[in-house]
C-alpha positions as CSV (number, residue, x, y, z in Angstrom):
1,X,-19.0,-67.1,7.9
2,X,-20.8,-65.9,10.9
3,X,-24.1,-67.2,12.4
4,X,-23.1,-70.3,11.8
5,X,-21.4,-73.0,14.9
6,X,-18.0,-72.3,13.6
7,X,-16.0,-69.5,12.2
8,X,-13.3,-69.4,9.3
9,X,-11.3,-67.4,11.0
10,X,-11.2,-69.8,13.7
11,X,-9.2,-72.5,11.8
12,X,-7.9,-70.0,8.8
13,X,-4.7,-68.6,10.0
14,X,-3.4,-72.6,10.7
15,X,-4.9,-73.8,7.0
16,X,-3.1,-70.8,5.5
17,X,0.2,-71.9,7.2
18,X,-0.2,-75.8,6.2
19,X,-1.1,-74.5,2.5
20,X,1.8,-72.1,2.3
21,X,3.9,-75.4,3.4
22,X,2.6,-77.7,0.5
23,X,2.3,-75.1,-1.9
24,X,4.7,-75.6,-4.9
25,X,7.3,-72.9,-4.4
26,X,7.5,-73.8,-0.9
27,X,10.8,-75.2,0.3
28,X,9.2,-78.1,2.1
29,X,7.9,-79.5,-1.7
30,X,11.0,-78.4,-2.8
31,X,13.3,-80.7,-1.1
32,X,14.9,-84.0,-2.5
33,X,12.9,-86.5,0.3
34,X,13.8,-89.7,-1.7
35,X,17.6,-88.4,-0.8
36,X,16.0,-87.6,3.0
37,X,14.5,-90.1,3.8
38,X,17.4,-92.4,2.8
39,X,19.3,-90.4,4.8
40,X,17.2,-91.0,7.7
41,X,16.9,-94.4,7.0
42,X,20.8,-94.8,7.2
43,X,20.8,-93.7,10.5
44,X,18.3,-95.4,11.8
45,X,20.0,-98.7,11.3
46,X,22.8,-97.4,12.2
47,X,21.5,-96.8,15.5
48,X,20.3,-100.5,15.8
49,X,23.8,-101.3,14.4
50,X,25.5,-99.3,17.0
51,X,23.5,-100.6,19.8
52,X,24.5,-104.0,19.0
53,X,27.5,-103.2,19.1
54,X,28.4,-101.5,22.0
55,X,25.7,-103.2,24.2
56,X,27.5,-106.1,25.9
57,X,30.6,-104.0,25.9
58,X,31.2,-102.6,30.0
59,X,34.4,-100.8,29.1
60,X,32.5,-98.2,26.9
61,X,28.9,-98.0,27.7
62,X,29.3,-98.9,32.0
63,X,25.9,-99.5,33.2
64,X,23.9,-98.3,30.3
65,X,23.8,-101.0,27.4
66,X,22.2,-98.0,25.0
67,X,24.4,-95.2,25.8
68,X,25.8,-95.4,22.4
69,X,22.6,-95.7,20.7
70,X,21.4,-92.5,22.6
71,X,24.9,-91.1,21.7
72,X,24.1,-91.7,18.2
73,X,20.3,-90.5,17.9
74,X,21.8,-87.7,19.5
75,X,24.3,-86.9,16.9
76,X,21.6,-87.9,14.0
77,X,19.3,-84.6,15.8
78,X,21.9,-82.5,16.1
79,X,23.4,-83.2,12.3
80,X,19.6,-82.3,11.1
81,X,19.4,-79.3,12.5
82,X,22.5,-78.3,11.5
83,X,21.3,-79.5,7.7
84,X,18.3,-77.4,8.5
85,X,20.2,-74.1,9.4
86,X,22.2,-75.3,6.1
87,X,18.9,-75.0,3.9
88,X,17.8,-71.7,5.5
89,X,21.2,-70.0,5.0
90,X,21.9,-71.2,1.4
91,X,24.7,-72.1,-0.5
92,X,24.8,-68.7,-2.0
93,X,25.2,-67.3,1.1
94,X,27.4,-69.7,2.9
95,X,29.7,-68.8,-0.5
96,X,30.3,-65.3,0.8
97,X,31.4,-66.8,4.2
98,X,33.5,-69.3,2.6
99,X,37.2,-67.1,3.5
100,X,36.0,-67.4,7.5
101,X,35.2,-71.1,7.3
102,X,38.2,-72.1,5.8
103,X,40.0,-70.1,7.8
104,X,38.3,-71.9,10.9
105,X,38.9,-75.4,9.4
106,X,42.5,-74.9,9.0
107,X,43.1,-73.5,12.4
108,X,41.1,-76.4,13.9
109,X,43.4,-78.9,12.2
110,X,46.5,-77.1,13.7
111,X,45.0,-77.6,16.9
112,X,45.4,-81.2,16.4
113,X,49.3,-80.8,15.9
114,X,49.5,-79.0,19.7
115,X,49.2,-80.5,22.8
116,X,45.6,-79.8,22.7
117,X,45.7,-82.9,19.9
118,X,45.2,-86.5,20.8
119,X,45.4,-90.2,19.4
120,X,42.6,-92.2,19.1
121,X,42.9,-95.6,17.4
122,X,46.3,-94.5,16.1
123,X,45.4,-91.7,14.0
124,X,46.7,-88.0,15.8
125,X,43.2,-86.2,15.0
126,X,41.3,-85.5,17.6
127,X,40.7,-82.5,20.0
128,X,39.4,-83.5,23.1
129,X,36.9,-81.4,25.0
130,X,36.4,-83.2,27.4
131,X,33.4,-84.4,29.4
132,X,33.3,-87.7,27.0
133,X,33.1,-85.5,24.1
134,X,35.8,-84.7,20.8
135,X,36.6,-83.2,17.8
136,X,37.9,-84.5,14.6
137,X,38.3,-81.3,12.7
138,X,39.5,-82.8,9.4
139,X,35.3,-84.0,8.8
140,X,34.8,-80.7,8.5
141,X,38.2,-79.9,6.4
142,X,35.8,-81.9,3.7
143,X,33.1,-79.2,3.6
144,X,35.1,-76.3,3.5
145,X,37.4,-77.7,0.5
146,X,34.6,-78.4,-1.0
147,X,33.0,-74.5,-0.9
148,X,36.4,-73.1,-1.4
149,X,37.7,-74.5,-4.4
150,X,33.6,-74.1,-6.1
151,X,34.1,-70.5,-5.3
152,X,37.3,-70.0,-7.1
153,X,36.5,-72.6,-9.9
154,X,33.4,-70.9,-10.6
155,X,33.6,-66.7,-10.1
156,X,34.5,-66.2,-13.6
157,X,32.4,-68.8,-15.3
158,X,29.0,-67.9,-13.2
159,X,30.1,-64.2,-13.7
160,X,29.8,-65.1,-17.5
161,X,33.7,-64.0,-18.1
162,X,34.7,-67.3,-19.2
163,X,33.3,-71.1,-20.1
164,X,35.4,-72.7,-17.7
165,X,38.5,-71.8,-15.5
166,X,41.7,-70.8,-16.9
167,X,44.6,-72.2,-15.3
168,X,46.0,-69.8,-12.7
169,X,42.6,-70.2,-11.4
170,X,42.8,-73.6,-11.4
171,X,46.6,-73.9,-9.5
172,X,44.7,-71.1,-6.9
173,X,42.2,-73.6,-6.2
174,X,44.7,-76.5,-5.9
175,X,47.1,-74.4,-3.0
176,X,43.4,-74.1,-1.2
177,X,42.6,-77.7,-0.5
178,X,46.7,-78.5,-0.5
179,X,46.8,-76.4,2.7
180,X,45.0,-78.3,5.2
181,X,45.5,-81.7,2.9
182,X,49.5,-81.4,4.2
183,X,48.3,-80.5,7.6
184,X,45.6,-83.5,7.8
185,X,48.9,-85.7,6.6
186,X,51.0,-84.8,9.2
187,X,48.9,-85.9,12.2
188,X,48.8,-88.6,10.0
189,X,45.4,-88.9,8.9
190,X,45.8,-91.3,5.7
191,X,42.3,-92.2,5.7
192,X,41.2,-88.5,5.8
193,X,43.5,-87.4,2.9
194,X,42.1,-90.5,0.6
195,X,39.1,-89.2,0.6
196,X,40.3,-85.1,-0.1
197,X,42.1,-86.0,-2.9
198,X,39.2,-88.0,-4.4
199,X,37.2,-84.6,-3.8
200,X,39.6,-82.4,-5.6
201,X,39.4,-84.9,-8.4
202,X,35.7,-84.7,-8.2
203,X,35.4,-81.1,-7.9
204,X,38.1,-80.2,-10.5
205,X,36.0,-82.8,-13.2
206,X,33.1,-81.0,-12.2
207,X,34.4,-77.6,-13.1
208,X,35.2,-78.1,-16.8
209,X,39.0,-77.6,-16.1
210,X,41.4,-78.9,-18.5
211,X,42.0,-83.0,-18.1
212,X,45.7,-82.2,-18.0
213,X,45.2,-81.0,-14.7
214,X,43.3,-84.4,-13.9
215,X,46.0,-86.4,-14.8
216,X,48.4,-84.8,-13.6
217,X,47.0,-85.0,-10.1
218,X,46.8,-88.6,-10.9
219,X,49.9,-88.6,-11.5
220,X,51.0,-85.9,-9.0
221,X,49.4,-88.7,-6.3
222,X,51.1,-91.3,-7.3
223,X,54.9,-90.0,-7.2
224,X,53.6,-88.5,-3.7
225,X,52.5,-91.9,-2.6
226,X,56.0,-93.9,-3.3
227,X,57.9,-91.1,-2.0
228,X,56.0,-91.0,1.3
229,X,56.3,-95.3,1.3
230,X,60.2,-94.5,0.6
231,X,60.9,-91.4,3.1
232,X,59.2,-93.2,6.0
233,X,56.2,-90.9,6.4
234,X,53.6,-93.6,7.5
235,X,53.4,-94.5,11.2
236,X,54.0,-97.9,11.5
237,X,50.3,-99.4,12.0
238,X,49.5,-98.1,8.6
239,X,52.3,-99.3,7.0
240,X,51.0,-102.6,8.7
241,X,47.8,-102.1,7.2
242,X,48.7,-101.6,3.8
243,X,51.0,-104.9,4.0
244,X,47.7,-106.5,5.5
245,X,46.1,-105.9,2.7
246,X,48.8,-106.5,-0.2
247,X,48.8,-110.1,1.7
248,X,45.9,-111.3,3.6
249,X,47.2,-114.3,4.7
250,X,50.5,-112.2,6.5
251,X,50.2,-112.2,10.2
252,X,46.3,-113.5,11.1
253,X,46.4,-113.0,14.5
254,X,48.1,-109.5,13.9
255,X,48.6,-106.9,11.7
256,X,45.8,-109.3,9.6
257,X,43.3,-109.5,12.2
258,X,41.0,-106.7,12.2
259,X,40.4,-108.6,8.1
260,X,39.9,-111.8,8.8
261,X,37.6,-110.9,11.2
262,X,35.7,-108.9,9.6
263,X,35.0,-111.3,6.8
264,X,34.5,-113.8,9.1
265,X,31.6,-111.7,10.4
266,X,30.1,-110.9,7.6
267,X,30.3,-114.4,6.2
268,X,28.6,-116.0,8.8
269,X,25.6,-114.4,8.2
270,X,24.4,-115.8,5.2
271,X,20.9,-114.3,3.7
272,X,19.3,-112.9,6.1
273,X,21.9,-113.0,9.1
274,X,21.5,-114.3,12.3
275,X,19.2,-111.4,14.0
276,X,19.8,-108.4,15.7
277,X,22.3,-109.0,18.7
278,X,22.4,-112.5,18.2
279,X,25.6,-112.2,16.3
280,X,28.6,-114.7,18.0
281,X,30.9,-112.6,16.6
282,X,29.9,-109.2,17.5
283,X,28.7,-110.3,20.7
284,X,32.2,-112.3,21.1
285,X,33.9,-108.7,20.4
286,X,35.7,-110.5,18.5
287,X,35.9,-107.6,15.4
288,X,37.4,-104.5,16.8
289,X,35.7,-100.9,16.7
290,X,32.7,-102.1,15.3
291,X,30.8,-99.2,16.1
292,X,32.7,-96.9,14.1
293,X,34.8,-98.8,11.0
294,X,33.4,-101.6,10.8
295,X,30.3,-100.8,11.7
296,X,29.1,-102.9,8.6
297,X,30.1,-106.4,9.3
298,X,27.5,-106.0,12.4
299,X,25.0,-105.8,9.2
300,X,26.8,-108.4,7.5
301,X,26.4,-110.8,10.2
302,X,23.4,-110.0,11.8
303,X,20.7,-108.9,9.3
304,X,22.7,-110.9,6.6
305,X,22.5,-110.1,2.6
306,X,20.1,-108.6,2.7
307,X,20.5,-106.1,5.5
308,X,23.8,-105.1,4.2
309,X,22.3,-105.0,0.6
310,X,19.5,-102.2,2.2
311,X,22.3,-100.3,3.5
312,X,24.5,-100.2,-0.1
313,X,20.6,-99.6,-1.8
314,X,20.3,-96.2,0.7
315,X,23.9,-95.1,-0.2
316,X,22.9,-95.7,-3.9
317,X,19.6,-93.3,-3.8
318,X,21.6,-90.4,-1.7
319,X,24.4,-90.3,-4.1
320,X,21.7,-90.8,-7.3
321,X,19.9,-88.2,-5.7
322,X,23.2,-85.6,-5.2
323,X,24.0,-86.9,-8.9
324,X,20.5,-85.3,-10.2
325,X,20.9,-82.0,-8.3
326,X,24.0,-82.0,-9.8
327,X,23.5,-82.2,-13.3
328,X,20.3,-80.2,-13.0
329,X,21.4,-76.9,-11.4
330,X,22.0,-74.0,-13.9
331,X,24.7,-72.4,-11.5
332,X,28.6,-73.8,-12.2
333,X,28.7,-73.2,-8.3
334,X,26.0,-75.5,-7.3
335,X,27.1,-78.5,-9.9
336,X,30.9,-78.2,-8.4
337,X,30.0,-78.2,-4.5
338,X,27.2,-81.3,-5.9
339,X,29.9,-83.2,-7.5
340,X,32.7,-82.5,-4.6
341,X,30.1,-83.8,-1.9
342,X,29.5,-87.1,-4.5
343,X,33.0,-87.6,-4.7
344,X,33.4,-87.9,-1.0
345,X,30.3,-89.7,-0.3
346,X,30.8,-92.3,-3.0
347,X,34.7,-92.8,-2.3
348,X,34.3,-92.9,1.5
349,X,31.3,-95.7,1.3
350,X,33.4,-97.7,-1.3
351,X,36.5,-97.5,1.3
352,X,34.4,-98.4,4.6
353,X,32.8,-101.6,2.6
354,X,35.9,-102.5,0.4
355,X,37.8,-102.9,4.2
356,X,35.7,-105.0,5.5
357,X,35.4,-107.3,2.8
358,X,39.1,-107.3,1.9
359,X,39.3,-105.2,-1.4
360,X,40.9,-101.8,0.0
361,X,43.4,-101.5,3.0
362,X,42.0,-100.5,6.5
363,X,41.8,-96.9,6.5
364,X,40.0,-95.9,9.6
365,X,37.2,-94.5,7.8
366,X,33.4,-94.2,9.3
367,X,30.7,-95.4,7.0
368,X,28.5,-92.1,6.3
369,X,25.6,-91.8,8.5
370,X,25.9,-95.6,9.4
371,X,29.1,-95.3,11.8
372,X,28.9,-93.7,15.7
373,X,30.5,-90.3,15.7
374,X,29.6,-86.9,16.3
375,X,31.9,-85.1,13.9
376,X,31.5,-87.2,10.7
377,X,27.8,-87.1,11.4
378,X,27.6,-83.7,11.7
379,X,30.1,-82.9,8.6
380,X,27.8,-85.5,6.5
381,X,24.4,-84.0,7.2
382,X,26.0,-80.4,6.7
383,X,26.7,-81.7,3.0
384,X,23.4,-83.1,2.9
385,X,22.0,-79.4,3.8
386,X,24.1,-77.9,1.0
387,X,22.6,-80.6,-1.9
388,X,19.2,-79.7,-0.3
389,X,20.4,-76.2,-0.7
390,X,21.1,-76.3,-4.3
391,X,17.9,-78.2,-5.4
392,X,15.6,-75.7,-3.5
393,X,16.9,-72.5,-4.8
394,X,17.7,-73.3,-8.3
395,X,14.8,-71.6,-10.4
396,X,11.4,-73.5,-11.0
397,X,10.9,-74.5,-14.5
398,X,8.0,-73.3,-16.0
């Protein structure tokens, strides 16, 4: 419009932009938010969780009461963008790269065997890099099993040669993720390899392969888990833990501890907890690593019921959300890489809560999005990228 006091073309180029953001086919619309911003959500308290934690404790944070709260906000950025650069490459294309990140994973997690390795809290599964900073490669072992064995599961089916894989297909698939599985169990990384093997059950449901294969993993898992108990595998601590467990009452100011504790914590705080940082026994220290693994009794205790029932209501709309993408992409692909990253999501929550309460054996597991650390953060919002991925570029019903 000209002659007038303002001109289109002024404030045009900036509406078209906004409009080409909302528009329906834009990627922006296109996105699961309930699943985002639950996401977000998580890590938010988390952050409040962590700081709480770690405030009143000199030996980790020095001077700075919120350096692990920064830590964490930190991580939270950095795991977006990577979910980000996730959405804008694509599952599709991150398929074709699949041989170079598997071959990255494994070579990470043989890192871990060298002298470049190190312990942290027992497990052998770290890389240092120093400067305050590490690597626990195996987070990432998750994603890549996760892409590898979809790819193989689904080349013939999504090629439209067969209905579901055939079997040598299947055993293929199952040498994949056994690879860095046996490596992961050899630092030993229990914890980790829980929480694989519940993926390749997830994934290989997903598929359409034959339930023979199901339960014989089952029971594949089972004979591996006696003979490992029998040959002496475990490190000590964990058989300690699993004994801890089988008997709650063995050893209370031992191998039981970290337990009682942790029920202790969350008992105390009733409804609605004590408030933030008010908590005698986080503030006590009396719960060990309760930034990271049991990160949830700080929300048992001090935000109470209901705090901790906000945190299991978040978990429940990511994995509701993943379980919709998965059932409504038309691409074998996309519903096995969906139901691979439910699998590991739902399992590892389960795990993390179940410890602390006394219904599964300390595992060393962080609670997703919740618990301080870089690497699981990072690996968790890569998976979130790739279920954003999948909902985005499936085709738009008419």
């Amino acid at each position: 419009m000209t002659g007038s006091g303002f001109s289109v073309s002024g404030y045009g180029p900036e509406r078209s932009n906004i409009s080409r953001l909302l528009a329906r086919d834009s990627i922006v619309r296109r996105l699961d938010w309930p699943m985002l911003l639950a996401a977000i959500a998580l890590s938010g308290i988390g952050t409040a969780l962590v700081y709480s934690a770690t405030r009143n404790r000199t030996e980790l944070v020095g001077d700075d009461p919120y350096s692990f709260a920064l830590k964490h906000v930190l991580n939270t950025g950095i795991g977006f963008a990577l979910m980000i650069g996730t959405v804008w490459l694509g599952h599709r294309t991150l398929r074709t790269a699949v041989p170079i990140l598997y071959g990255i994973s494994v070579f990470l997690v043989l890192l871990v065997l060298t002298p470049l390795g190190a312990t942290i809290n027992g497990a052998h599964a770290w890389i240092v890099l120093g400067g305050g900073f590490s690597l626990q490669p195996s987070e990432f072992v998750k994603v890549t099993i996760i892409l590898g064995m979809a790819m193989l599961l689904a080349a013939r089916v999504d090629a439209g040669d067969r209905e579901y894989p055939d079997h040598r297909t299947v055993v293929q698939a199952l040498g994949l993720a056994a690879v860095p599985i046996a490596i992961v169990m050899l630092m030993p990384d229990l914890g980790s390899v829980m929480v694989m093997v519940m993926i390749v059950l997830g994934v290989l449901l997903a598929s359409g392969a034959s339930n023979r294969w199901v339960f014989g993993l089952l029971g594949t898992g089972v004979a591996g888990g006696v003979a490992i108990w029998q040959l002496g595998v475990l490190d000590d601590y964990q058989i300690a833990r699993f004994a801890a467990f089988a008997n709650p009452a063995l050893d209370p100011a031992g191998v039981g501890y970290n337990t009682n504790q942790a029920r202790i914590a969350i008992g105390s705080g009733g409804l609605t907890g004590t408030g933030l940082t008010k908590g005698s026994q986080t503030t006590g220290q009396f719960v060990p690593e309760q930034q990271t693994d049991f990160v949830f009794t700080v929300a048992g205790e001090e935000l109470g019921f209901v705090g901790a029932g906000a945190i299991l209501l978040l978990l429940g709309v990511v994995l509701w959300r993943a379980c919709r993408i998965a059932r409504e992409t038309t691409e074998l692909y996309g519903t096995i890489v969906a139901a691979g990253i439910i699998a590991w999501f739902a399992f590892q929550s389960f795990e993390n809560i179940g410890m602390t309460l006394g219904i599964m054996p300390v595992a060393g597991l962080p609670l997703p999005f919740v618990s301080y650390g870089g690497s699981s953060m990072f690996a968790v919002w890569v998976a979130v990228g790739l279920l954003q991925s999948i909902k985005v570029q499936r085709p738009m019903s008419a």
